[in-house]
Backbone as CSV, one residue per row, in Angstrom:
resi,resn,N_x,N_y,N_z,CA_x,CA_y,CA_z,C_x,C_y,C_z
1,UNK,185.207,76.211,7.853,183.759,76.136,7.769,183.333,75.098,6.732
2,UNK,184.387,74.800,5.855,183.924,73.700,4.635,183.921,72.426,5.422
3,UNK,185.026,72.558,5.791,185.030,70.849,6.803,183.854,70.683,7.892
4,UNK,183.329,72.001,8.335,182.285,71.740,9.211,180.957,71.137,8.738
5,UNK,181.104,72.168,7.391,179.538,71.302,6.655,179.339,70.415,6.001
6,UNK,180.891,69.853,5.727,180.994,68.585,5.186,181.151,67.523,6.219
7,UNK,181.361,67.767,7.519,180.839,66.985,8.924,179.665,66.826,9.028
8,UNK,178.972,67.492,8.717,177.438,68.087,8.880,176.618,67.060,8.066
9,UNK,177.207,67.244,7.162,176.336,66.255,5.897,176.538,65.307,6.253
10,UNK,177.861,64.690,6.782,178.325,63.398,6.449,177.337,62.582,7.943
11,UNK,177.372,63.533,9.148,176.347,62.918,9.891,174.756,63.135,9.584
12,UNK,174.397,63.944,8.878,172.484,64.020,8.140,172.656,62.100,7.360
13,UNK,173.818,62.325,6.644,173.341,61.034,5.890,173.515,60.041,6.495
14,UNK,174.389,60.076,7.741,174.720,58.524,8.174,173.352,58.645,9.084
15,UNK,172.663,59.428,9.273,171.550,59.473,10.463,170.412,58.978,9.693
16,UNK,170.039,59.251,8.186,169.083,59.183,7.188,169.122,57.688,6.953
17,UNK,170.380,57.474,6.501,170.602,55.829,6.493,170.167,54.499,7.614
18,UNK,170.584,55.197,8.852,170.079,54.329,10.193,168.239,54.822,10.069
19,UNK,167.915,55.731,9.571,166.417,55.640,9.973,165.832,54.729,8.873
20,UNK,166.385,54.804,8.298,165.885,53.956,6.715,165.818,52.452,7.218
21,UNK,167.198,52.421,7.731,167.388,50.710,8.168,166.439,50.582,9.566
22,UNK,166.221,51.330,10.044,164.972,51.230,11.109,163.825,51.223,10.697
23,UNK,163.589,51.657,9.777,161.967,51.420,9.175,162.050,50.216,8.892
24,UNK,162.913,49.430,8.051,162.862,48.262,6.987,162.936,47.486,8.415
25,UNK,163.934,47.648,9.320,163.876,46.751,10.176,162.684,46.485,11.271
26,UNK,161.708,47.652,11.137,161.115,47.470,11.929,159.062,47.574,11.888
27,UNK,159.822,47.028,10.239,158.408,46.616,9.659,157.953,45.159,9.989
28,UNK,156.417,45.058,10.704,155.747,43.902,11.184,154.965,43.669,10.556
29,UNK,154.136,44.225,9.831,152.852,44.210,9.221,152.648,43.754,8.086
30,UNK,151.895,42.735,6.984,151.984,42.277,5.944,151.651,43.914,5.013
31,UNK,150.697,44.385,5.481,150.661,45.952,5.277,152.121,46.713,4.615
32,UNK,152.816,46.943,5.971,153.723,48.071,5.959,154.822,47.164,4.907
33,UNK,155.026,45.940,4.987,155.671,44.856,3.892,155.391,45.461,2.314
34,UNK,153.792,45.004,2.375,153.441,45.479,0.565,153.704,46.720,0.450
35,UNK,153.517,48.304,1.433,153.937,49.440,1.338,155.404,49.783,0.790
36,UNK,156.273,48.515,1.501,157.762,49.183,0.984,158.311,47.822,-0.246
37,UNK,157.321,47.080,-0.205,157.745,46.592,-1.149,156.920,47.232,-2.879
38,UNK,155.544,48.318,-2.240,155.606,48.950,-3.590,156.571,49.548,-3.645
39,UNK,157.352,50.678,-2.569,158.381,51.569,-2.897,159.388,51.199,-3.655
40,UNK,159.917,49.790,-3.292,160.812,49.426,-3.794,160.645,49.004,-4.981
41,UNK,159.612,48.878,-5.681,159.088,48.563,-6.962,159.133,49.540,-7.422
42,UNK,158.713,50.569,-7.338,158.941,52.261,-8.169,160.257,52.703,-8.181
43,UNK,161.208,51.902,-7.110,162.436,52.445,-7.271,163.299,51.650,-8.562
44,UNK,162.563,50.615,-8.286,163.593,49.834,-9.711,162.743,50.078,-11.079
45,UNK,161.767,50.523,-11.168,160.940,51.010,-12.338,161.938,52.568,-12.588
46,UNK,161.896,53.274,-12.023,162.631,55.020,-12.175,163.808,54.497,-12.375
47,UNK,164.782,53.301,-11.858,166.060,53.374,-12.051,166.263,52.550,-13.733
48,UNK,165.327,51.895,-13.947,165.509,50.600,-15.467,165.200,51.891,-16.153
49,UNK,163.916,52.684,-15.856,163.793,53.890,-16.737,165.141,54.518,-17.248
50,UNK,165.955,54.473,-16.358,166.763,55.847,-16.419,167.810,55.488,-16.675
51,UNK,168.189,53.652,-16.664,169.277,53.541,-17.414,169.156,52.872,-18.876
52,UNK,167.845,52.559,-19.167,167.294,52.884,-20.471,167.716,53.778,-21.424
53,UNK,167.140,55.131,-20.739,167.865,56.816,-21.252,169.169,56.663,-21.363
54,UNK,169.750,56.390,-20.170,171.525,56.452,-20.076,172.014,55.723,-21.276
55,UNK,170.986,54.297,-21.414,171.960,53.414,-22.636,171.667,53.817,-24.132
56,UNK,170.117,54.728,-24.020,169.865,55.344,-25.446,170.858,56.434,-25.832
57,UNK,171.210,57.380,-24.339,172.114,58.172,-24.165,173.639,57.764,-24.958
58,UNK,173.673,56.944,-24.907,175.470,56.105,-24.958,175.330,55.697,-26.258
59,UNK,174.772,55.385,-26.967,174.049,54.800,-28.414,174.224,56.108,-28.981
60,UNK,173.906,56.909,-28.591,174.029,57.498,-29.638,175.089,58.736,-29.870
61,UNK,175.847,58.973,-28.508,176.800,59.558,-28.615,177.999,58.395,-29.458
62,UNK,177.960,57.117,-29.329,178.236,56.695,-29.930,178.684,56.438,-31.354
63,UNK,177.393,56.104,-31.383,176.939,56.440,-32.986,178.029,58.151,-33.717
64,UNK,177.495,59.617,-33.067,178.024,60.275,-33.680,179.638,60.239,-33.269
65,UNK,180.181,59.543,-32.199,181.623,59.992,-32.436,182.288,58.617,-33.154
66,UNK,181.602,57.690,-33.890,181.910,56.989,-35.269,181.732,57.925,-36.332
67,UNK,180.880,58.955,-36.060,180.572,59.737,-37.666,181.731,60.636,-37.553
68,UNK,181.823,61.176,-36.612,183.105,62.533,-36.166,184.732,61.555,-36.908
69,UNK,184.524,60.182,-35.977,185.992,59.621,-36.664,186.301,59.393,-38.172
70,UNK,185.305,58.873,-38.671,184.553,58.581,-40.377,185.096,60.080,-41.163
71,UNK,184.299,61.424,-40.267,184.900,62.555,-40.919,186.206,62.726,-40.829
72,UNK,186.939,62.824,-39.551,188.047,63.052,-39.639,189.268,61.989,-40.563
73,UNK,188.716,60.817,-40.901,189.954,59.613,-41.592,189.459,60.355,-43.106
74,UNK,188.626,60.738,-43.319,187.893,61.273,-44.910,188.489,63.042,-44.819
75,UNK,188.853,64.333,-43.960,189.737,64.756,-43.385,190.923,64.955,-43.917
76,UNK,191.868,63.692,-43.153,193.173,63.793,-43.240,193.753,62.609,-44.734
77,UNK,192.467,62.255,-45.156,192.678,61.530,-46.225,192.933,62.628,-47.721
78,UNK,191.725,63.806,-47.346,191.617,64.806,-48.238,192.924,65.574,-48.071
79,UNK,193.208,65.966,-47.176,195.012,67.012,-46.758,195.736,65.993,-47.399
80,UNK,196.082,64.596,-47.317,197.007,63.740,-47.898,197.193,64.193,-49.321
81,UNK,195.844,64.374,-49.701,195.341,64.358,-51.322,195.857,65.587,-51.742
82,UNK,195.528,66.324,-51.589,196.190,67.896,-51.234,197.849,68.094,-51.046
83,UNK,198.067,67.482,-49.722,200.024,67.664,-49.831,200.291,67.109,-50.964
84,UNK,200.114,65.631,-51.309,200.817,65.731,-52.419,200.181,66.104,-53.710
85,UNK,199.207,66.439,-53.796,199.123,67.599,-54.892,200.225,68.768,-54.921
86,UNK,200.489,69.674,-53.866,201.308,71.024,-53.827,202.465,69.892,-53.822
87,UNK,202.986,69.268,-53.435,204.125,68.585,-53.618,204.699,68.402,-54.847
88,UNK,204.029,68.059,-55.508,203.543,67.905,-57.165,203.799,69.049,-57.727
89,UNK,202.930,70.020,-57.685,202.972,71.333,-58.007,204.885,72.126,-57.819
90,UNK,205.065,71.621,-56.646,206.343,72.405,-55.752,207.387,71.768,-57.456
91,UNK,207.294,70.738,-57.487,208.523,69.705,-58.178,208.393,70.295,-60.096
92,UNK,206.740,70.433,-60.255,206.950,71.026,-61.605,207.977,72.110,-61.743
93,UNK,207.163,73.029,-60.802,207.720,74.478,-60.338,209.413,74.596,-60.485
94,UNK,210.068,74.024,-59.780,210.644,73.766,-59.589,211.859,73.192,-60.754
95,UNK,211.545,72.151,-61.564,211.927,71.887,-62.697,211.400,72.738,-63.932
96,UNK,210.747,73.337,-63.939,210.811,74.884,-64.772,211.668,75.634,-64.578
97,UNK,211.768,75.800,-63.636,213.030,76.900,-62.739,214.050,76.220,-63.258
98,UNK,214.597,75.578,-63.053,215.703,74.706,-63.400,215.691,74.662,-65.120
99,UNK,214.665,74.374,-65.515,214.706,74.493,-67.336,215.647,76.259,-67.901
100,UNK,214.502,76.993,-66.974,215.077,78.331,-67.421,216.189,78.512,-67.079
101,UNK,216.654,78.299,-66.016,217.921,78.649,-65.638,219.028,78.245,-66.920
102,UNK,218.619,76.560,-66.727,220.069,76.065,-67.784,219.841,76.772,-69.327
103,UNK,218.384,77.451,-69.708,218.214,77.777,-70.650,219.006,79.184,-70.677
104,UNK,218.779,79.592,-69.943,219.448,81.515,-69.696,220.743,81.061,-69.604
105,UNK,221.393,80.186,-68.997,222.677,80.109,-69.015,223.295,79.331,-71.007
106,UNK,222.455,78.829,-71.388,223.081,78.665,-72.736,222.939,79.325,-73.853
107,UNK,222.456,80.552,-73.236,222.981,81.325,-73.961,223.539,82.026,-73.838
């Protein structure tokens, strides 16, 4: 039944398309001319509109996934800062341990 209504559609649109190209083709009139040549003027007005939006759209997702990357290099810059801090920490630790030890052992 999916393939049927996707037959279905696929002939609505190829039928929508031939009537379309029958109008355009079978416009005589300086009239019915300026009629679809307003249409076609509102169509490229709604479409510049809308990829206007799309490119304000893109700008500025933009924009924040430079701020998202900015956070994350500032992030893994801070953990850097951090490991080797405890790294640091691990090695004092560590050479204390080692102090006491040789200390408990001399005596």
């Amino acid at each position: 039944s999916a393939q049927i209504a996707d037959l279905q559609q696929k002939l609505l649109d190829a039928d929508n398309g031939d009537r379309t190209k029958q109008r355009w083709d079978s416009i005589a009139t300086i009239l019915e001319a300026k009629c679809g040549l307003k249409y076609l003027l509102g169509e490229l007005v709604s479409s510049k509109v809308q990829e206007s939006k799309l490119q304000s759209n893109l700008q500025q997702s933009q924009a924040s996934c430079s701020d998202v990357q900015k956070m994350l290099v500032e992030e893994r810059n801070h953990t850097a800062e951090l490991e080797a801090e405890f790294q640091n920490q691990i090695l004092v630790q560590e050479q204390q341990h080692q102090e006491k030890v040789n200390h408990s052992s001399w005596k």
